[in-house]
Structure formats: structure tokens, C-alpha cells
C-alpha positions, 0 to 999 in steps of 0.5 A: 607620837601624834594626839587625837585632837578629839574623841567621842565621849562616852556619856555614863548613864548616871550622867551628872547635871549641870550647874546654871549661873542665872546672873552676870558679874553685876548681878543681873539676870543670864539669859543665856544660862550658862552651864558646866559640869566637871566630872573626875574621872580615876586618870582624867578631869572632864569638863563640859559647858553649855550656853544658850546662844548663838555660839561665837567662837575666835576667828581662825580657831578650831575644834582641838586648836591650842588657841590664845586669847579664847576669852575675847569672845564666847569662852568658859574657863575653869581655874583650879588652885592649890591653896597651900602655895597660891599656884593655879592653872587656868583652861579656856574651851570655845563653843567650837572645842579650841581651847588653851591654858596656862599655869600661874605661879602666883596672881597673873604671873605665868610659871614658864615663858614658853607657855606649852600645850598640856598633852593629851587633852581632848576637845568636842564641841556641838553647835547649833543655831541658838544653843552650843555644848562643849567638852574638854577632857584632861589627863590628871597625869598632864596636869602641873605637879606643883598644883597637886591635885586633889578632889578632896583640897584643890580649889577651883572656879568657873567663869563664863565670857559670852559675845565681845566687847563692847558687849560681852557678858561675864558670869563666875560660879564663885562671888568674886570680889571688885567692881569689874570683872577680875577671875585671877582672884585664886584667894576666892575660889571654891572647893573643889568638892562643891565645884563637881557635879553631883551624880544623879 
């Protein structure tokens, strides 16, 4: 059975806001400010982030693609974690709506070899000259079961990488430790509840 790649999201009227992170990994001011917002839905997880920039998303990826190595240009990412056994996953969403994921069984140590598409998962992407919006939406039936998700126990963080290198920026919403940016640090995640958009 063929998935949908995309889909037309429906914005509730309560629509959350987004949280901002106004400073990168050395603790100097974002410009950009980039922003997320992650809402549990009863059989999904939805994610939306946005920056103010240029979007600059990986050559030959596309809106929906399953795309490895999303973070070498404009990228967010969301980690979620299952503290009871250290067992995290992490999702990358280009401004163009490609993204990816992969499930680590402990600190970089991937669970499979063949690394598979969760399914179902949908993207859409809004991009402009100076500002670009991005939405990924997960079915909680596809997420790992070792993960056990849960709003009320699972630990999560976001992280932004923003342009490439020499020059790209990194920003997390969770204080991460050490001198140079690391986000495989699960130890150091967040509740998840505190992670959620507040409902306006």
C-alpha cells in the first residue's frame, strides 16, 4: 500500500505557540530564532519548526524524502528518550519537509543495521525567501515500542543545525553539556511535558 508523503494539516483554533531559543551552543544571540512546537495528538505526534532565514535544505532531498544526513545543512531535530532503558530516537526535518530517523539503543549505537523509514509519517514544508516553516507528523503506532512512549515519563530535546559548515550554527532547547556541540546526550534530556506546547 502506498503512503502519502504529505498532507494538509489542520491548524486547531487553540493553536499552541511556539517556543524560540535566542541563543546558540556557545551562548551567543540567534538571530534567526529558531522555533518548534510539538503537539500530542490521541494517535500521533506533530512537530512544526521554523527559523528566520534563507531555508537551505540538502541537495537532491525532497518534501516526504527519508533522507540521510539532513543536519549537514538547515535541520531540526527532535530526540525523545526512554529514560528507564537509556533507548532514544531521533527525527530530522528539512525546511524543504524531507526528513529521517533513526533509533539508538544506547549513545550512538543505532538498534538495527538497515535503518527503516518509520511509516506513515507525513511532512509539509512552507518556504520563503527569509523565513521557512516546517511540519512532520508521526503516527504514535509507528514509533519503537522499546521506547514506550508516554507525555507523562518520556524525555525529549530539540536541537536546531542552521547553514554548513565552516559556518553552521547549532542551538538546543535543553543546556547540553561540553565545549562542542554533542545532541546524543539522552542523559541530559528533558521532560517531555516542559517540551510540549502550552495551549493558548
Amino acid at each position: 500500500m502506498s503512503i502519502p508523503k504529505s498532507l494538509p494539516f489542520q491548524t486547531p483554533q487553540d493553536e499552541p505557540y511556539f517556543h524560540s531559543l535566542n541563543e546558540d551552543w556557545y551562548g551567543r544571540p540567534l538571530a534567526s530564532t529558531p522555533s518548534f512546537r510539538i503537539i500530542v495528538g490521541p494517535d500521533f505526534l506533530e512537530l512544526a519548526f521554523s527559523a528566520k532565514r534563507e531555508p537551505f535544505s540538502a541537495p537532491a532531498s525532497n518534501q516526504g524524502d527519508f533522507h540521510e544526513g539532513l543536519w549537514e545543512y538547515d535541520c531540526a531535530e527532535l530526540f525523545l528518550t526512554n529514560p528507564d532503558n537509556g533507548h532514544y530516537l531521533e527525527l530530522h526535518l528539512a525546511p524543504n519537509g524531507a526528513w529521517w530517523s533513526c533509533y539508538f539503543e544506547e549513545e550512538r549505537v543505532q538498534h538495527d543495521i538497515e535503518n527503516r523509514p518509520l511509516p506513515g509519517v507525513l511532512t509539509e514544508s512552507l518556504e520563503g525567501i527569509a523565513q521557512w516553516e516546517t511540519r512532520l507528523r508521526v503516527p504514535l503506532a509507528s514509533l519503537p515500542p522499546e521506547l514506550a512512549f508516554d507525555l507523562a515519563k518520556t524525555r525529549g530535546n530539540v536541537s536546531f543545525c542552521l547553514g554548513s559548515e565552516p559556518r553552521q550554527t547549532y542551538a538546543s532547547w535543553a543546556r547540553l553539556p561540553g565545549d562542542q556541540p554533542d545532541y546524543h546526550q539522552p542523559s541530559s534530556f528533558l521532560p517531555l511535558e516542559r517540551c510540549q506546547a502550552k495551549q493558548g
